[in-house]
C-alpha positions in Angstrom: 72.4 120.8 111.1 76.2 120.3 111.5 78.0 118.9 108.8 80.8 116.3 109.6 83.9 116.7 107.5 85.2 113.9 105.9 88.4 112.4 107.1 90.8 112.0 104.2 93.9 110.0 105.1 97.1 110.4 103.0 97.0 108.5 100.2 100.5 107.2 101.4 98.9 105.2 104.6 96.7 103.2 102.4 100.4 102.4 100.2 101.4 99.8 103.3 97.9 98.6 103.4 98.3 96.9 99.7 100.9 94.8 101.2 98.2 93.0 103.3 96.6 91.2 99.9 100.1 90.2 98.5 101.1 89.0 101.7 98.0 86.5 102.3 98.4 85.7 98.6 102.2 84.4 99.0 101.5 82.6 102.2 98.5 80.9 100.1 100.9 80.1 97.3 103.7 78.9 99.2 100.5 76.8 101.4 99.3 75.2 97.7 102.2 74.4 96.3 103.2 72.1 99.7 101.2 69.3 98.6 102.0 69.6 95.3 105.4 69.0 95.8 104.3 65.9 98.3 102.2 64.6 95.4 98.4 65.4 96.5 97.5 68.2 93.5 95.6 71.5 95.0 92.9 72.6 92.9 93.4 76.0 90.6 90.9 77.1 90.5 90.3 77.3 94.3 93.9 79.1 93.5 92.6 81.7 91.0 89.4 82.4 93.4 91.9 83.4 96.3 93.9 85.3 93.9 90.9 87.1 92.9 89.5 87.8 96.6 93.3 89.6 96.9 92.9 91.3 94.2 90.0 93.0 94.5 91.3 93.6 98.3 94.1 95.3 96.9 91.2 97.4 94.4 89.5 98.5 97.8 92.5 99.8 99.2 94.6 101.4 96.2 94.9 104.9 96.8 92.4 106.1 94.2 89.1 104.1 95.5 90.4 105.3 99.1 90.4 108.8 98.0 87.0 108.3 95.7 85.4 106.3 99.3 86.6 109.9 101.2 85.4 112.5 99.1 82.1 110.6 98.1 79.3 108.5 99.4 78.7 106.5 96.2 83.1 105.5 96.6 82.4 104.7 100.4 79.5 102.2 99.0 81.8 101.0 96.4 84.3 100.2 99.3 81.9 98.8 101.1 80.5 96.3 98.6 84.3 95.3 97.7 85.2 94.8 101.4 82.3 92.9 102.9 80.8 91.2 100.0 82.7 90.2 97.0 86.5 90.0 98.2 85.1 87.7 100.8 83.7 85.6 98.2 86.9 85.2 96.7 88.8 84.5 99.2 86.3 81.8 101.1 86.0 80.3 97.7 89.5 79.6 98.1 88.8 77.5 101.2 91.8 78.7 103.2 90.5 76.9 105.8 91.0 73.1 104.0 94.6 74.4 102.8 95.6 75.2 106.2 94.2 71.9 107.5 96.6 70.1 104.6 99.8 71.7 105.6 100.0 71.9 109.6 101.3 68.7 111.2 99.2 66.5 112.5 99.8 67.3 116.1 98.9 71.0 115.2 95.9 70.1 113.0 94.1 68.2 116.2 94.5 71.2 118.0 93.0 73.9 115.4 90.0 70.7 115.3 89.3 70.7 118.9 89.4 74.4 118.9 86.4 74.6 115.9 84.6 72.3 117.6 84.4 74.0 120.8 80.9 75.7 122.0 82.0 79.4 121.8 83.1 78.9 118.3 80.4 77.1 117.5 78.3 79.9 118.4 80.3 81.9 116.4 80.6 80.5 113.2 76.7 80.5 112.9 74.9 81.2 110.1 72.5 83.5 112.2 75.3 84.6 114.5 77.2 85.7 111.3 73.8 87.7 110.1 73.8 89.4 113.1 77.3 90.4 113.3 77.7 91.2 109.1 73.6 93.1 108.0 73.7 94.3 111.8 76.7 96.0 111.5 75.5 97.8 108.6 72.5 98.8 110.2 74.4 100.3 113.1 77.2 102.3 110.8 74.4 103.6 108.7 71.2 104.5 110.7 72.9 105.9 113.7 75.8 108.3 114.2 78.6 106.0 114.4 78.7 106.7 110.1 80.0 110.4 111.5 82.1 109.6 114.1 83.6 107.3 111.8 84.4 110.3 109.4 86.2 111.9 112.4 88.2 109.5 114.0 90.7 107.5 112.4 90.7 104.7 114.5 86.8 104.2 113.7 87.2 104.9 110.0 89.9 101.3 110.5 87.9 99.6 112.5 84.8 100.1 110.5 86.4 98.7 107.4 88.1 95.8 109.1 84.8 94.8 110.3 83.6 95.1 106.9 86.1 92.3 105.7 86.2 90.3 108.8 82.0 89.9 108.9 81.6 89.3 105.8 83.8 86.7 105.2 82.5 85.1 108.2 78.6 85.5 106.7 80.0 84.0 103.3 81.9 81.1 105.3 79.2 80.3 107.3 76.7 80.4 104.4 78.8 78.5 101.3 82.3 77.8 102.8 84.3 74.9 102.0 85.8 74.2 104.0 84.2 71.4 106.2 83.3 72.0 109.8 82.1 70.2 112.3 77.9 70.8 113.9 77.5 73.4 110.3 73.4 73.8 109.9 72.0 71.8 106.9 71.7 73.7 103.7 68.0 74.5 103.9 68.7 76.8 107.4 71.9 78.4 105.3 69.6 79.0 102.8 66.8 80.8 104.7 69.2 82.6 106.3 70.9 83.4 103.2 67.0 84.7 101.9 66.9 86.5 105.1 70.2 88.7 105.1 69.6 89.6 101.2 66.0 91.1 102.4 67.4 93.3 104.8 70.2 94.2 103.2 67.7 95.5 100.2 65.7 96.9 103.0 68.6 99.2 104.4 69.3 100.4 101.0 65.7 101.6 100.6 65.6 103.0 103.8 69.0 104.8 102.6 67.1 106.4 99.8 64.0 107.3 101.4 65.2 109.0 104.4 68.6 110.2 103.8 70.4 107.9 105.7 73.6 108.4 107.3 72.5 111.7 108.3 74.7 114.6 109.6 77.0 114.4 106.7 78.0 116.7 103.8 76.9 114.8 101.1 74.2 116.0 98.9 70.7 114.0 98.5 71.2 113.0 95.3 74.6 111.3 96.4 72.9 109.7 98.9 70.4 108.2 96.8 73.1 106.9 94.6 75.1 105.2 97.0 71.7 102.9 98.6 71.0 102.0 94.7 75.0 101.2 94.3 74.4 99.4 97.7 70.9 97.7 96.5 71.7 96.3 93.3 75.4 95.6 94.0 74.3 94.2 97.0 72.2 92.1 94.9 74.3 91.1 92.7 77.2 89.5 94.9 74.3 87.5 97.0 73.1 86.1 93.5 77.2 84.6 93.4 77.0 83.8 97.3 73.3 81.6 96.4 75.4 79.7 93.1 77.9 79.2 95.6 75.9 77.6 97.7 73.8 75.6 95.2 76.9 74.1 93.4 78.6 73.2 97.1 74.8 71.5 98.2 74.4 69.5 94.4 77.5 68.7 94.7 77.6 67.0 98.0 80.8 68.1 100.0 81.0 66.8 103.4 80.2 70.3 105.2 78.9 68.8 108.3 81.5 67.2 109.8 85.5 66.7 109.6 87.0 63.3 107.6 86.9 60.4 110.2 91.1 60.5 110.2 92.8 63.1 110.7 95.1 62.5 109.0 93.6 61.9 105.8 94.7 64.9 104.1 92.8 63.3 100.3 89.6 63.2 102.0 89.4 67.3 102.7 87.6 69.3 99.3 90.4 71.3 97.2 92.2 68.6 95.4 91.6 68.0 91.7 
């Protein structure tokens, strides 16, 4: 069988990428301290989530995890659990989304409404179309060839990992953000679905182990069978903090299903003390 070599960027191309983290974290900051300054208070510990979600961004992409991720299977799957599962936590913790909604003018804020309500996003932003797009995706990179091409190509290696980040924190959102939305699914359907991505995710990492998936690579067996438990139990592990999540958003009763009555009423969105 042929082996695929690894692609090993220069550690200097993933230097620029740790500017992506502290930029999002000083447009946050400069978002919070807005209505600060116009006396509504912005909660800090919806601050300190974000801040964690960057930094643990910035931990995936610092130059030694990126050259840990290309030399080994078990750094790939520690990548992997950083970019779609627990630096999306953080960040959708954060609810970005309500911060936004308190600091565009009202004229803009209608707009961004009208656009998350509209049937295409709608689509979208649901739970099951988020399980689809996030455990399918990881079904796809591991259990077909795309893992190798991905080793090859540059390009694929990028957009593999951006659609690490971007489906997961679009599972995460759709399962505990929030940030309210209009049409979200109750919490019982979030919840089955929630039940229903952690199975299959546990089920890829035990196909992982039993049949030496990706295949065509240069890593050993016994690498691979590390990386699906590092993949099983960390796996495990952030959906255990994604189920809390959700728990403490149901008990406590945050409008999820539908946007304030006004507008306008910046008080009435979740993030203020």
């Amino acid at each position: 069988m042929e082996h695929a070599a690894v692609h090993a960027p220069a550690h200097a191309d993933s230097v620029p990428a740790l500017l992506f983290p502290a930029l999002l974290l000083g447009l946050y900051a400069f978002a919070a301290l807005r209505p600060r300054r116009a006396g509504r208070r912005w909660s800090p510990w919806r601050t300190l989530s974000f801040a964690l979600g960057t930094a643990l961004l910035g931990l995936a992409l610092a130059p030694p995890v990126v050259a840990f991720a290309q030399a080994d299977l078990r750094g790939h799957m520690l990548q992997h659990l950083l970019l779609g599962m627990f630096v999306p936590l953080g960040l959708v913790l954060g609810a970005p989304g309500t911060l936004l909604l308190r600091t565009l003018p009202i004229r803009a804020t209608r707009i961004l409404l009208a656009f998350l309500d509209s049937r295409p996003l709608r689509t979208l932003i649901h739970p099951l179309t988020a399980l689809v797009l996030d455990i399918g995706g990881m079904y796809l990179l591991y259990l077909t060839p795309l893992f190798v091409l991905s080793a090859h190509d540059p390009l694929v290696h990028f957009l593999v990992h951006l659609h690490f980040l971007l489906s997961g924190y679009l599972f995460t959102w759709a399962i505990a953000g929030p940030d309210p939305t209009p049409h979200r699914p109750g919490p019982w359907l979030r919840l089955g679905v929630l039940f229903l991505g952690t199975a299959l995710h546990a089920t890829l990492g035990k196909l992982m182990y039993a049949y030496g998936f990706p295949r065509g690579t240069a890593h050993p067996p016994s690498e691979i069978r590390a990386a699906a438990q590092l993949m099983y139990y960390g796996g495990d592990v952030a959906e255990l903090l994604l189920a809390i999540a959700l728990f403490t958003l149901w008990f406590r009763r945050v409008p999820t299903r539908a946007f304030p009555g006004r507008i306008d009423d910046r008080h009435a969105l979740p993030g203020s003390d």
